[in-house]
C-alpha positions in Angstrom: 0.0 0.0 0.0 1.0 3.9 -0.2 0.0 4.9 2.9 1.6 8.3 4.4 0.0 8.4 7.5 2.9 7.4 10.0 0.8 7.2 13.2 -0.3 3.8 11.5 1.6 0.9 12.9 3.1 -1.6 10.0 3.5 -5.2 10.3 4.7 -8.3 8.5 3.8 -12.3 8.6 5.7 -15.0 8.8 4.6 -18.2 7.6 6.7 -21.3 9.2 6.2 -24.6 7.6 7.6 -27.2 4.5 3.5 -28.4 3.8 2.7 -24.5 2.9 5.8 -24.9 0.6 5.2 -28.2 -0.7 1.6 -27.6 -1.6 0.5 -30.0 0.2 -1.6 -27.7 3.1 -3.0 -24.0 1.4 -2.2 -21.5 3.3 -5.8 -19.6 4.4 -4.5 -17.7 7.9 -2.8 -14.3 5.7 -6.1 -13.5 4.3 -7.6 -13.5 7.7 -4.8 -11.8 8.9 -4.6 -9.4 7.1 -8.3 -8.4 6.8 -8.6 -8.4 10.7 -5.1 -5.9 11.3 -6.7 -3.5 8.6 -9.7 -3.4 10.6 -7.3 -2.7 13.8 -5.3 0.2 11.8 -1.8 -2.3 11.3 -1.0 -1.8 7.9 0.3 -5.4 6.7 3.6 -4.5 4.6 5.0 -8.0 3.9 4.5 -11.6 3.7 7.2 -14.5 4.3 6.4 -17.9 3.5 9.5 -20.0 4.7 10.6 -24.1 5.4 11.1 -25.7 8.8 14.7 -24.6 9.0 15.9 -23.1 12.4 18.7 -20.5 10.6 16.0 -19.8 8.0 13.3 -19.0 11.1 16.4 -17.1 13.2 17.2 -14.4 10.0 13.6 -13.7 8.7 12.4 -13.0 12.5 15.2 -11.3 13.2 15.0 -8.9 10.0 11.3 -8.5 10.0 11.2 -7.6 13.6 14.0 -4.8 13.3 11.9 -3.9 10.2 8.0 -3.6 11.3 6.7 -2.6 14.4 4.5 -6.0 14.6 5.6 -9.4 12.9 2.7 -12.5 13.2 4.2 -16.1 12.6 2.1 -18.8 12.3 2.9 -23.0 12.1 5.6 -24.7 13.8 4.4 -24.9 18.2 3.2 -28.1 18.0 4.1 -31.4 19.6 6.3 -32.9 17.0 9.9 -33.2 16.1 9.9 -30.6 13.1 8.0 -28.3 15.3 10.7 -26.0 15.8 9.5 -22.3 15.5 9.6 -21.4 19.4 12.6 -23.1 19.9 14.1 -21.0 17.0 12.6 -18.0 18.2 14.1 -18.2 21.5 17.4 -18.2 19.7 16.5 -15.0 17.7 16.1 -13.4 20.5 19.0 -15.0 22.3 17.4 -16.3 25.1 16.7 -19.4 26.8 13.9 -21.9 25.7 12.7 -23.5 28.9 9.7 -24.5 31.2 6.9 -22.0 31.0 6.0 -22.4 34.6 1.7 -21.5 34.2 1.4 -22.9 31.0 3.7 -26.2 32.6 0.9 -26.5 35.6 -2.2 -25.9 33.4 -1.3 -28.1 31.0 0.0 -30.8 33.4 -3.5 -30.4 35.0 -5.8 -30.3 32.1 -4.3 -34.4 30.7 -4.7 -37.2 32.4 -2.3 -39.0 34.6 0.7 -39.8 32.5 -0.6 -38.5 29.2 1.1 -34.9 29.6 4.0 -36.8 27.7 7.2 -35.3 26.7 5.8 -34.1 23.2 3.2 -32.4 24.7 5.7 -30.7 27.2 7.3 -29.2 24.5 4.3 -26.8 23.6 4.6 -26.1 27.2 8.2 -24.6 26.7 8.4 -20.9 25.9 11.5 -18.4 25.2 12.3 -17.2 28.5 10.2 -14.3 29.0 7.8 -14.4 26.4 3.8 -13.7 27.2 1.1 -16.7 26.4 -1.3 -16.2 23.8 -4.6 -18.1 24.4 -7.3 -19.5 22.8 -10.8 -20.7 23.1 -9.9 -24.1 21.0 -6.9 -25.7 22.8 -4.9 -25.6 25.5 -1.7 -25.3 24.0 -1.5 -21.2 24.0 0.6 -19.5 21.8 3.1 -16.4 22.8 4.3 -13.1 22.2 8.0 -11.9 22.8 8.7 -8.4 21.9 7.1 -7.4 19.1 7.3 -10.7 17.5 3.7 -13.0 18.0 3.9 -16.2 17.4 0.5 -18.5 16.5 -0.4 -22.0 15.3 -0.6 -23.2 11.9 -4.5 -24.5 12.2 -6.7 -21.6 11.4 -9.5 -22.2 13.3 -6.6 -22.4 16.3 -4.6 -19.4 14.8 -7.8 -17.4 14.5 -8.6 -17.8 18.5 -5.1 -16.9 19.4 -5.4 -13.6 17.4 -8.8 -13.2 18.8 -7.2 -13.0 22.5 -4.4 -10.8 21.2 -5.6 -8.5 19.5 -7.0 -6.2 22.2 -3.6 -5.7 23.3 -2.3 -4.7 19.8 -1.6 -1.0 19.6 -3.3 -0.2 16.2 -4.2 2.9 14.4 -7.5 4.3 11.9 -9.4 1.3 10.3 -8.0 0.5 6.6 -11.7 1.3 4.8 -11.9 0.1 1.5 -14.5 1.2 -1.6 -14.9 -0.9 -4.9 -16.6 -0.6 -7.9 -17.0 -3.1 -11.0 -17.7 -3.3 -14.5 -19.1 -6.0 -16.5 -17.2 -6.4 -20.0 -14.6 -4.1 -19.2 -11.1 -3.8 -20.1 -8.4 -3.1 -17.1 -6.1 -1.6 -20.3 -8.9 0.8 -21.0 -9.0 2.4 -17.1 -5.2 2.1 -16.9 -4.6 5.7 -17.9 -7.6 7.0 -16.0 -6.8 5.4 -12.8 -3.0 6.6 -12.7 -4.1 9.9 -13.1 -6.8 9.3 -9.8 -3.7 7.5 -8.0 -2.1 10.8 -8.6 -4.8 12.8 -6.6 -5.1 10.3 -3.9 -1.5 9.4 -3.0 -2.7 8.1 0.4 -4.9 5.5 -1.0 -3.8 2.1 -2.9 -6.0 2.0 -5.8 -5.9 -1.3 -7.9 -7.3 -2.8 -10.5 -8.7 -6.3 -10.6 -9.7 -8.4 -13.9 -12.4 -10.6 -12.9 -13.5 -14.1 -15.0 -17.2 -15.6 -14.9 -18.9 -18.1 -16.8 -20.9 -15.4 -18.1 -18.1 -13.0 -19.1 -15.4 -11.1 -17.4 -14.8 -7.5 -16.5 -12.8 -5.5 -13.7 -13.1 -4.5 -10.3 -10.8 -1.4 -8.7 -10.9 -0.8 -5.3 -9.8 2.0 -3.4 -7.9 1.6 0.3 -7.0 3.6 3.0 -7.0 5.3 6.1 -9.2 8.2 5.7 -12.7 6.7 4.7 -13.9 9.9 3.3 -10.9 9.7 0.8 -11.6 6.2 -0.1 -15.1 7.3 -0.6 -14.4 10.4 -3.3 -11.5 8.1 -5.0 -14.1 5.1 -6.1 -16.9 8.0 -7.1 -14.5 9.4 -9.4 -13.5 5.6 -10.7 -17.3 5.1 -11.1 -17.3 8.5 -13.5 -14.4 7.1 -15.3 -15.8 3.9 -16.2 -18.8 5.4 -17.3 -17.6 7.7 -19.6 -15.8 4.3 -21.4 -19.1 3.4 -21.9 -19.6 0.9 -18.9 -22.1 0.7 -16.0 -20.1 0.8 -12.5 -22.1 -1.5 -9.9 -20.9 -0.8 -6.5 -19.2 -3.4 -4.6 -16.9 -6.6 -5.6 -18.3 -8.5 -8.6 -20.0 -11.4 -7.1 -18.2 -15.1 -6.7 
């Protein structure tokens, strides 16, 4: 995005795991993620999707977190042996990865006798220091050190952990976004329109989407940013635009 409003915190996500780069699992927790940080005024600025490798995991939270004033990882705190990402992130930060005492007891209390086994102990082991993330799902939280907060893979888990987060996230205005479509139309014949409306609205990221249905195809162009009002002027002129090529705009996305 081309935001220039500073008072807007940025972030980046990190996403830990050889299925996401294998193909074998799709990757569905960025889209979330980043829809819910617009809403809390973090303005998402990158994306890293990168193996089970602990020197791999060490650099990219190490860079991203000197980078962005909030980085998200998610996949890699579960019980097995190529679960590594806590362990790696307690050696990017260059602390010890021990015994989480309160996370030790309630997990020790919440199996049964002799089932709190040493796999499961190791999603009770945090970077020394670091604060436990909850959820509603599972018991297994996960945890935030520094800046850096780090999540499950599962979505439905990964969305619960964010859920309890998030009100401790300092954020900034909303992202707002307006779109418009049009049926039949060309993105090469808005292309020169919409640079010159990008021009007038250097605070909003304006794109321009080309859209395929079994009835026909056309484009959408949305219009994102901080100042709603903005947002708001920027997809009434796009509207104007597109219907002096000829075109009815239809408010909205185009439908699925």
């Amino acid at each position: 995005m081309s935001e220039k409003l500073p008072s807007n915190p940025t972030a980046a996500i990190i996403v830990i795991g050889n299925e996401i780069l294998s193909g074998r699992t799709q990757d569905v927790n960025v889209k979330f993620l980043a829809t819910r940080l617009g809403e809390l005024g973090i303005l998402l600025r990158e994306v890293r999707m990168i193996p089970d490798i602990e020197a791999t995991i060490i650099a990219t939270v190490n860079a991203l977190r000197a980078a962005f004033d909030q980085v998200f990882t998610t996949g890699g705190i579960g019980p097995t042996h190529d679960d590594i990402t806590s362990a790696s992130v307690a050696a990017a930060f260059g602390v010890p990865w021990e015994k989480h005492p309160e996370t030790w007891a309630r997990m020790e209390r919440h199996y049964p006798p002799g089932e709190f086994n040493a796999a499961r102990q190791r999603m009770a082991t945090l970077p020394r220091g670091a604060v436990p993330i909850e959820n509603a799902i599972s018991i297994a939280p996960g945890f935030s050190i520094g800046n850096v907060h780090v999540m499950a893979g599962v979505p439905r888990i990964m969305q619960a952990m964010f859920e309890s987060l998030a009100p401790r996230l300092p954020g900034g205005r909303p992202v707002r976004a307006r779109a418009v479509h049009a049926k039949g139309l060309l993105e090469g014949r808005v292309a020169e329109g919409l640079a010159a409306i990008q021009a007038r609205y250097p605070a909003l990221d304006i794109g321009s989407y080309p859209y395929y249905r079994g009835d026909g195809g056309g484009v959408a162009i949305v219009a994102k940013g901080t100042d709603e009002a903005q947002a708001e002027a920027a997809i009434a002129e796009v509207s104007r635009l597109v219907a002096g090529l000829g075109h009815q705009p239809v408010a909205g996305e185009p439908p699925i």
